[in-house]
C-alpha positions in Angstrom: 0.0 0.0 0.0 1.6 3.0 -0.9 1.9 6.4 1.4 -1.0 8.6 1.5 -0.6 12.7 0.7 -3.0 15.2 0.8 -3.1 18.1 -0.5 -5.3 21.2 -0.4 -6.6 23.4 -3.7 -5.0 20.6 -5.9 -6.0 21.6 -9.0 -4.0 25.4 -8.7 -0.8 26.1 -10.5 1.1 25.8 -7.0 -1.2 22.8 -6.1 -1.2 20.8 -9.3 3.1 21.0 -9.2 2.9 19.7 -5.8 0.5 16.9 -6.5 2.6 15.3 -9.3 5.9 15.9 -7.5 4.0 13.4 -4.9 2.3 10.9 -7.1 6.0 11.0 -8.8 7.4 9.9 -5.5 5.2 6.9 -4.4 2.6 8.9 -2.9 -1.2 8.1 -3.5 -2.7 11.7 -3.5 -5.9 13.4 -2.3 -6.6 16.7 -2.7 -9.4 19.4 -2.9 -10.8 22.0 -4.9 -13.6 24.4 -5.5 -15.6 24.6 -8.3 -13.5 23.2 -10.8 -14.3 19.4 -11.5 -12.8 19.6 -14.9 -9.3 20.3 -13.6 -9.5 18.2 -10.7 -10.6 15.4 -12.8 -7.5 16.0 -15.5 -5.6 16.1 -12.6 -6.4 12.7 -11.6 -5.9 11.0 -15.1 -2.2 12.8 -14.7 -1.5 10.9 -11.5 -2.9 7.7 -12.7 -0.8 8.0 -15.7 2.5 7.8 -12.9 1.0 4.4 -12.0 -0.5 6.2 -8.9 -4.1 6.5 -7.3 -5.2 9.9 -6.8 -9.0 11.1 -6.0 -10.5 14.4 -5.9 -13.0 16.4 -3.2 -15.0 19.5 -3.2 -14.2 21.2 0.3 -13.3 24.1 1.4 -10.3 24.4 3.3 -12.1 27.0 6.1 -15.0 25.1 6.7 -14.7 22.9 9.6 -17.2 20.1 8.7 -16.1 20.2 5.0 -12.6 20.0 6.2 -13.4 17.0 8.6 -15.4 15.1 6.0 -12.6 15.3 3.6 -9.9 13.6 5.8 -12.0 10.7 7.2 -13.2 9.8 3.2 -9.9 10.2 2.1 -8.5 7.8 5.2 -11.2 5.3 4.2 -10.4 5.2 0.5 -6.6 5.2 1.0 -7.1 2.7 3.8 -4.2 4.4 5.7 -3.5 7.5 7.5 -1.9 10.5 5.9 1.8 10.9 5.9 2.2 14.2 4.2 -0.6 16.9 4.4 0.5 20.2 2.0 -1.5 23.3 2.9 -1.9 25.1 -0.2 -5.3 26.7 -0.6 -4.9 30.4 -0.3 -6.7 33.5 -1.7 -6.1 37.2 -1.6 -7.2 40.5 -2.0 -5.4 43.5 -4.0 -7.1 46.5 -2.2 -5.2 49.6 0.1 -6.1 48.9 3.6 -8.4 51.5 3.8 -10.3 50.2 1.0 -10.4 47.0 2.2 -13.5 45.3 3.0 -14.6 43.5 6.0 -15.9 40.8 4.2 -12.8 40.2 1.9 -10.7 40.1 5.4 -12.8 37.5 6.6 -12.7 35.7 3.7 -8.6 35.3 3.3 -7.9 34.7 6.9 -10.5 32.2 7.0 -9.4 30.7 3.6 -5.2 31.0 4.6 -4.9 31.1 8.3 -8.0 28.9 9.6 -7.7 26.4 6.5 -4.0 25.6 7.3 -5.1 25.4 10.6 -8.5 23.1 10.4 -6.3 20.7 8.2 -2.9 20.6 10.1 -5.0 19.7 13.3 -6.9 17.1 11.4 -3.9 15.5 9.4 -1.7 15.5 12.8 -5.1 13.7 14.7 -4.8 10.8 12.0 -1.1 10.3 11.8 -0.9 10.4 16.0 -3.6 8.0 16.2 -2.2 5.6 13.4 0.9 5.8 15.6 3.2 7.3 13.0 5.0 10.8 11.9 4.8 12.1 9.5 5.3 16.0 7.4 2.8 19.0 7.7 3.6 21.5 4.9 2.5 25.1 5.1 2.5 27.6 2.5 4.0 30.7 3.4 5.3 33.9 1.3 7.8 36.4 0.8 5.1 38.5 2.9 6.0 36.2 5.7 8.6 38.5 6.5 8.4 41.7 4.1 5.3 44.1 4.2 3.5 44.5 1.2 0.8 47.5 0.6 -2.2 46.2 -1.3 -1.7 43.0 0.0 -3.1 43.6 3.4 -4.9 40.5 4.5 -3.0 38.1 2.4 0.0 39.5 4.6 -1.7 39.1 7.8 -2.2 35.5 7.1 1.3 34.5 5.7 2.7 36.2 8.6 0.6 34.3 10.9 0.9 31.1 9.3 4.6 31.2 9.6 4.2 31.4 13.5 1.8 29.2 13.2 4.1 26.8 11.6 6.2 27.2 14.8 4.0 26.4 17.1 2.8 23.7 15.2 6.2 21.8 15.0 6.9 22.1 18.6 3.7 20.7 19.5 3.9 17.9 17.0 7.3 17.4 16.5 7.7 14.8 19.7 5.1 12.6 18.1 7.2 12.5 15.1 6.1 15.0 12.8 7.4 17.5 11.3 6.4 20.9 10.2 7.8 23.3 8.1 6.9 26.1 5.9 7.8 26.9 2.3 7.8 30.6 1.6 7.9 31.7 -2.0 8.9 34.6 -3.9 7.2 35.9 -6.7 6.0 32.8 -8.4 4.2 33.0 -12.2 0.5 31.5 -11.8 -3.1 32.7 -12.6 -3.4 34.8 -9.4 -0.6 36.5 -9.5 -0.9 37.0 -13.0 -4.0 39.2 -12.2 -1.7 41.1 -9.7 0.0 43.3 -12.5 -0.9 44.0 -16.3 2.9 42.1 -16.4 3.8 40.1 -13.5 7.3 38.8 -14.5 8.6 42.2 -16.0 7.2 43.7 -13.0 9.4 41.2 -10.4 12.0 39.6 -12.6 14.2 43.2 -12.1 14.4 43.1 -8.3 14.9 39.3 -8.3 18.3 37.8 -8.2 18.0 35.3 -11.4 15.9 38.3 -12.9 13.2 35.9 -13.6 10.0 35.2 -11.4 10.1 32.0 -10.2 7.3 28.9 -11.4 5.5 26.0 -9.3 8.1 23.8 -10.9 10.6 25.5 -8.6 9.1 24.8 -5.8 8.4 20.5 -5.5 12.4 20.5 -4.6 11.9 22.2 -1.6 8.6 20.2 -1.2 10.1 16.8 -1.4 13.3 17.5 1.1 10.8 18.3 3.5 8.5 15.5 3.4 
């Protein structure tokens, strides 16, 4: 029986990297999306095509019962615990903060910050009672540490999932599992592309291989930590 990963908004440009770098390493894959069963389902021909299983669900990653559901039916058709759970799903708004709506604050934090939460607590649940570690990946950003007008709730919540990520890996780290956080750069995928009228001219000159980086880029660092 192979080693079970999940992974949150699957189907994504980040997402979708992450899942095949998994499938590509022995890993049986579930992941989520919403609202796009075409991609999700194209996404699971391209892991069965490594020789791997993979199986798709509609949840979203801040709702708690969604979030519940999705790890028990993914337990039961994997027949095994998780031993990688990637927390990917993330939104954003591109508004000044005093423009900024309540509801659009609500909305990231809940999607970034309670999602990685809601599924870190579930994934660790599962691999402590199957009595094995196992790797908890967060999704951080370059706004982890640097502060970036327009961006003011997806800030927030990459700030706080970094300390989050902390916390988390003391916590969990003497019941085997690790947790660690992978912050990108300016990375080239649909949201960001809706950032700027061009996104790589507008980054590639202030980064140091004066390109912006791709999801490709970013299953290396994914794979030495799990």
């Amino acid at each position: 029986m192979a080693p079970l990963a999940l992974v949150t908004a699957g189907p994504s440009a980040i997402g979708s990297s992450f899942v095949m770098a998994l499938a590509g390493a022995g890993y049986d894959v579930g992941f989520t999306h919403i609202g796009v069963p075409d991609a999700a389902a194209r996404l699971v021909q391209d892991v069965t095509a490594l020789g791997r299983r993979a199986r798709a669900w509609e949840s979203d990653a801040s709702d708690a019962g969604q979030v519940t559901a999705f790890h028990a039916e993914a337990a039961d058709w994997a027949g095994c615990a998780p031993s990688v759970m990637v927390n990917n799903a993330g939104i954003q708004t591109w508004s000044s903060l005093l423009d900024l709506s309540v509801d659009r604050w609500d909305a990231v934090i809940e999607t970034n910050l309670r999602g990685t939460f809601l599924n870190t607590q579930a994934a660790a649940r599962a691999m402590i009672a199957a009595g094995q570690g196992g790797a908890i990946i967060t999704l951080g950003s370059g706004c982890n540490k640097l502060a970036f007008p327009k961006l003011v709730d997806y800030t927030a919540s990459k700030g706080g999932i970094e300390q989050f990520t902390k916390v988390a890996a003391v916590e969990l780290g003497p019941h085997g599992i690790r947790v660690n956080c992978i912050a990108p750069g300016a990375i080239a995928t649909e949201r960001t592309a809706s950032e700027a009228g061009d996104y790589a001219a507008t980054w590639s000159a202030v980064t140091p291989l004066r390109r912006v980086g791709t999801p490709q880029d970013l299953t290396g660092p994914l794979l030495f930590l799990v």
